[in-house]
C-alpha positions as CSV (number, residue, x, y, z in Angstrom):
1,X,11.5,1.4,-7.1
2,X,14.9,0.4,-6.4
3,X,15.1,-2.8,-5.5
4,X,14.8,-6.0,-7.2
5,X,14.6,-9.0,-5.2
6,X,17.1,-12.1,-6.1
7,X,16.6,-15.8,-7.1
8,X,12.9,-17.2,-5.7
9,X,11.9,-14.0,-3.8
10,X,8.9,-11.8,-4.9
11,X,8.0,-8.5,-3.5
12,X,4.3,-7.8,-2.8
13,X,2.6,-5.0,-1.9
14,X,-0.5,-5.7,0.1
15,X,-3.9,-4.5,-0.7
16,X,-5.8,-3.1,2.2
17,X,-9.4,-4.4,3.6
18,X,-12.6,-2.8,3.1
19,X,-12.8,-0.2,6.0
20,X,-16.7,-1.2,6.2
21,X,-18.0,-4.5,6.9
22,X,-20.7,-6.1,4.8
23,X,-23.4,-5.3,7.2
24,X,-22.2,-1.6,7.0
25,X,-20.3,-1.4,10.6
26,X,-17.0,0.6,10.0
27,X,-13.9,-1.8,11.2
28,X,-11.3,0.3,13.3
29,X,-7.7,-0.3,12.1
30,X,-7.1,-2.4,15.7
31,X,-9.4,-4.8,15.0
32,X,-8.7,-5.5,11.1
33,X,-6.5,-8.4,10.1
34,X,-3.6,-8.3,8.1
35,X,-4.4,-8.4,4.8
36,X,-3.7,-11.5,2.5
37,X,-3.7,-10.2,-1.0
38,X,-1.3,-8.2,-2.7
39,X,0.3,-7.0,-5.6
40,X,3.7,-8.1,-7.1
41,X,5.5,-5.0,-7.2
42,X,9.1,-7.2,-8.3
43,X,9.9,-10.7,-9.0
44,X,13.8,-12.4,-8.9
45,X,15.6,-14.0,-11.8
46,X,14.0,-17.4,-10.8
47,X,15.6,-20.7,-9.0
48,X,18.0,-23.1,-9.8
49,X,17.1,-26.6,-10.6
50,X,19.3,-29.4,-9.4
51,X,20.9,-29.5,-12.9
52,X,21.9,-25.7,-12.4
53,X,19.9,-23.4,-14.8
54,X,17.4,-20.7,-13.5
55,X,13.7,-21.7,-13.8
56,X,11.9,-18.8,-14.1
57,X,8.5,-18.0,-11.7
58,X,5.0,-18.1,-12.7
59,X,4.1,-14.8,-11.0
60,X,5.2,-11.2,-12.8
61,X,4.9,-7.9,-12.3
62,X,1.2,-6.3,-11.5
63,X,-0.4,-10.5,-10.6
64,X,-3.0,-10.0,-8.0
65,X,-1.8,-12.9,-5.7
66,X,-3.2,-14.4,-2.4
67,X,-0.4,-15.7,0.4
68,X,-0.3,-16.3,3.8
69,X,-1.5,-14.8,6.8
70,X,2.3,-14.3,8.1
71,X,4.2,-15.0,5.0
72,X,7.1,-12.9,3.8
73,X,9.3,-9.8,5.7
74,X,7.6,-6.5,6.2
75,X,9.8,-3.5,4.8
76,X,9.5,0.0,4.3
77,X,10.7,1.2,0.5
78,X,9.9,4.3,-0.7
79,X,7.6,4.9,1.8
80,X,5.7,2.2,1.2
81,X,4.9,-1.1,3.6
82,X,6.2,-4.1,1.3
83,X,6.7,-7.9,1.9
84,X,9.3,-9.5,0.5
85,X,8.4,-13.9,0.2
86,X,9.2,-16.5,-1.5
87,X,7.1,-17.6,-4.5
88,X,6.4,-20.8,-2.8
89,X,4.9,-18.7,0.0
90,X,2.0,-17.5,-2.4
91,X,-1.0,-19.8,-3.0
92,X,-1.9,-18.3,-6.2
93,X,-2.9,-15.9,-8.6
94,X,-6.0,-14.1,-8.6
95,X,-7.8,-13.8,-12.4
């Protein structure tokens, strides 16, 4: 990929939903809802701190995170749906 995303901002690609629920109807793509896990893809340099220097982010490359419903931008890169967010847009990371 190339892009890499600047300061604070993370870019996440989101992992899609099960096409089958658990009782074993299959969902149409209509009636799914966005999905709210992804993985990082990119990660910025980090934010500055009030005193200046960069503090780096706790997520990297290839973290299984969970965020919002509507956080981040949708984007198309390389053919590919991405969302670009802040870090403080994602709840945390999946283990």
């Amino acid at each position: 990929m190339k892009f890499k995303p600047l300061h604070d901002r993370v870019v996440v690609e989101p992992l899609e939903q099960e096409e089958k629920s658990s009782g074993g109807i299959i969902i149409p793509d209509t009636a799914k809802e966005k999905p709210m896990q992804g993985k990082v893809i990119a990660v910025g340099s980090g934010s500055r701190g009030d005193d200046g220097k960069v503090v780096a982010l706790d997520v990297k490359k290839n973290d299984k995170v969970l965020y919002g419903k509507w956080s981040g931008t949708e984007v198309k890169i390389d053919g590919k749906t991405l969302l670009i967010m802040r870090e403080s847009d994602i709840m945390g990371i999946l283990q």
